[in-house]
N, C-alpha and C positions, 0 to 999 in steps of 0.2 A: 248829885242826883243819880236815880237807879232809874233805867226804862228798861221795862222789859220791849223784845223786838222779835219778830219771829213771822212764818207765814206756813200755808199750807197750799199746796197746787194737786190737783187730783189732772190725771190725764188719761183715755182713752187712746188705745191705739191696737188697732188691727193687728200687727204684725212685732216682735221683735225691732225695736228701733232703736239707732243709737242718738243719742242726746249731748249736747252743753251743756250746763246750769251754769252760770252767773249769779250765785244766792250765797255767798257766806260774804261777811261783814269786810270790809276794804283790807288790806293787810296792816294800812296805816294806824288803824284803829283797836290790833289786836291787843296790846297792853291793857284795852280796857273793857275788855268781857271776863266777866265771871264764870266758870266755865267755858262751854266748846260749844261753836256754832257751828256741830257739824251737822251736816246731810243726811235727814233719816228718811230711807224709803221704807215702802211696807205696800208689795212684799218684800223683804231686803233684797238689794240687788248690788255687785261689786260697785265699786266707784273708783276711782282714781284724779288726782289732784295737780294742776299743773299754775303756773304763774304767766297770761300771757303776756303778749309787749306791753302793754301798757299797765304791769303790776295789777293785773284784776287778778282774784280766787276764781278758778271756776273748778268745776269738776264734771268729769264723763263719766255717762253711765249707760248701758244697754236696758233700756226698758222691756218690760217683759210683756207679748202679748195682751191685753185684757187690761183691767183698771190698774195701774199703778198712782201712789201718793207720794208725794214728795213731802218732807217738812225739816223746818227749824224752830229753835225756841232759844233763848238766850238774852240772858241779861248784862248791861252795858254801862259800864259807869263813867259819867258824862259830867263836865263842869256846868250844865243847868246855865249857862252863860248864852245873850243869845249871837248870830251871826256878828263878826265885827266890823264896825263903820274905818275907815282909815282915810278920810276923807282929801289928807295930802299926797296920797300916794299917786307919782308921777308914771306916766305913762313914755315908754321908754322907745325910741328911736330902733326903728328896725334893721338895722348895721349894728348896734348896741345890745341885741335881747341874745341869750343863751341859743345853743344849738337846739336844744330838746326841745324850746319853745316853741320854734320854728313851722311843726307840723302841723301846730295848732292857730295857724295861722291861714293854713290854705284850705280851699274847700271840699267838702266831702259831701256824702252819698245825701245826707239831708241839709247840709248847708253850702246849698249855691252862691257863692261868693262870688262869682262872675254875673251871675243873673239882677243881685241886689247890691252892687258896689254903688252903681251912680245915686241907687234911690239913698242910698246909706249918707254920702254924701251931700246928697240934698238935703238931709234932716238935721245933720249933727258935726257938720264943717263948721259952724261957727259956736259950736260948744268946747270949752276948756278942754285939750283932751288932759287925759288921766281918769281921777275917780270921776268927777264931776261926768264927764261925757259916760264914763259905760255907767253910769244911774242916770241918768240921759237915755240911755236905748231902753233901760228898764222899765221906765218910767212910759216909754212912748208903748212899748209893747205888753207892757200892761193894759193900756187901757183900750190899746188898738184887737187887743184877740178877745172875744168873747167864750169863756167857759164854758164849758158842757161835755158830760161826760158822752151825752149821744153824740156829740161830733168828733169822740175817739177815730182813729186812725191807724194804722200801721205802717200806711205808707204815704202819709202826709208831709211834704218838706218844708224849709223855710217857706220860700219863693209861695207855695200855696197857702202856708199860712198866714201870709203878707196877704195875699187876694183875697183869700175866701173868710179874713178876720175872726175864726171862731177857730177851736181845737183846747186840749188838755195841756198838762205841766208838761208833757215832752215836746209839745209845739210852742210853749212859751220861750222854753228851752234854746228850739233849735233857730226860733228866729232871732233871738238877743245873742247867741254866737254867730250865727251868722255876721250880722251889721255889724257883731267888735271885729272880728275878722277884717270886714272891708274895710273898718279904719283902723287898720295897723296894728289892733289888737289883738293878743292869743286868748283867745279863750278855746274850753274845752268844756266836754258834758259831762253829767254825772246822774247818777244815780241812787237812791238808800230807803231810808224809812225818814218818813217825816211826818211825825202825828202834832196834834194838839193843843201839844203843851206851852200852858200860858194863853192860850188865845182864849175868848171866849166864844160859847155856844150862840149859835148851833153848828155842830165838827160835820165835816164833809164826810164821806164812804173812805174808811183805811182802804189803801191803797201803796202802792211803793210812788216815790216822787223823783219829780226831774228837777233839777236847778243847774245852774253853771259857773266856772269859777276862771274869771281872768287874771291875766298876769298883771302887775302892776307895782310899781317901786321895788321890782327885783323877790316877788313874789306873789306865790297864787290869792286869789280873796276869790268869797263866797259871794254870790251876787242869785237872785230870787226873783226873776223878771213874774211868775206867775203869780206869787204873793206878794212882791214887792213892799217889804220888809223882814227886818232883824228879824228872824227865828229862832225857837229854842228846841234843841234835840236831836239836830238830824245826825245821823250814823250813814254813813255813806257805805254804798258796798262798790259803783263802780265807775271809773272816770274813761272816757273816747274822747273820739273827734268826733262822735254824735252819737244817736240811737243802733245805730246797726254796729256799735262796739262792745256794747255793755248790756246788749239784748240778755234778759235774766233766763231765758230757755230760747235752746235753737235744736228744733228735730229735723231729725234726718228719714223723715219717709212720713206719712199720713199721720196724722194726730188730733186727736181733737181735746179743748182742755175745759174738763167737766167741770169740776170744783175750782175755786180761788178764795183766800182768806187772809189779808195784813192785820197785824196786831203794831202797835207801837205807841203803849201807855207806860204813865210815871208807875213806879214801885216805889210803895210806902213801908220804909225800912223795918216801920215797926210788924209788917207782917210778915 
């Protein structure tokens, strides 16, 4: 399967500012772009490209006073396969998990692991751990957050999207890493494109998407607390300990961002 993926961000800004981006395709996934999913501004502006700890693309750039555009466009050839179930995969003793795992075990800036341990344990101490239990948190905070893109956030955390029951795919996100966390499990966030494909109408607003991916039987799996289910197509561009890792733009002085635009449809080879 071919999806095309790609976005556009228009931004405002007063002054010279310099920039993050967080926006080219995951590193892991480079073998499968057709072409270059590089960073085009307009008006052009230098860039430079660095890997940070936790293996994200990003690239700097000094924005130039006045409107600047950011854009990608690139095609990505994907096994059309959706998410996969591994239903026996055991959940591994924490004396026993890899060093790297480790980080992704404590709490960070949007998941309070100290504030939601007991509740965590109140809900899912008597579920199998392993897969069973983290589709067990999927399952609970699914149905426990109410969608709406009016109850976007930026600085929304687990812990508030526990109380306040409503918020987008990054709150879905941050509360199902959260509670693997208090039971013993690493999870981490991520970030990509996640269109359509295969589901039926009617498609939600393109947008970039949050999902999470724990460890288990001695490797990561994809897990979809907001959708909760198998999906087909996602291209991931970036994996944290939460949202303030994998932020797709971080300015550095006043900005405001004019335009926004995600693409992320199949490509029909015959065209």
């Amino acid at each position: 399967m071919l999806i095309r993926a790609g976005f556009e961000m228009e931004f405002y800004c007063p002054q010279p500012t310099p920039m993050i981006l967080s926006l080219n395709v995951h590193h892991s996934r480079l073998q499968d772009l057709i072409g270059s999913d590089a960073l085009v501004s307009d008006p052009p502006v230098p860039m430079t490209t660095y890997q940070d700890s936790f293996g994200n693309r990003c690239t700097r750039i000094v924005a130039p006073g006045g409107m600047v555009k950011v854009s990608s466009d690139v095609t990505v050839n994907d096994s059309g396969l959706p998410d996969m179930i591994a239903a026996d995969a055991m959940q591994h003793a924490v004396k026993d998990l890899p060093d790297e795992t480790l980080i992704f075990l404590l709490g960070s800036r949007y998941c309070e692991t100290d504030h939601l341990c007991e509740k965590a344990w109140g809900l899912f101490a008597d579920v199998p751990p392993g897969w069973e239990r983290v589709q067990a948190i999927c399952d609970f905070v699914h149905h426990h957050i109410a969608f709406g893109y009016e109850h976007a956030s930026s600085t929304r955390t687990a812990l508030e999207a526990f109380e306040g029951k409503v918020g987008v795919c990054r709150d879905y996100a941050h509360l199902a890493v959260a509670l693997c966390r208090c039971m013993n499990i690493p999870a981490r966030y991520c970030t990509g494109y996640l269109g359509d494909i295969g589901m039926p109408p009617p498609y939600g607003k393109p947008d970039f998407a949050a999902w999470f991916e724990a460890y288990l039987g001695g490797q990561w799996h994809t897990f979809d607390a907001r959708n909760n289910t198998p999906r087909i197509g996602r291209v991931l561009i970036a994996r944290g300990r939460d949202a303030s890792d994998v932020a797709i733009s971080n300015m550095f002085g006043a900005t405001q961002l004019t335009g926004f635009r995600v693409w992320t449809d199949e490509v029909n080879p015959a065209n």
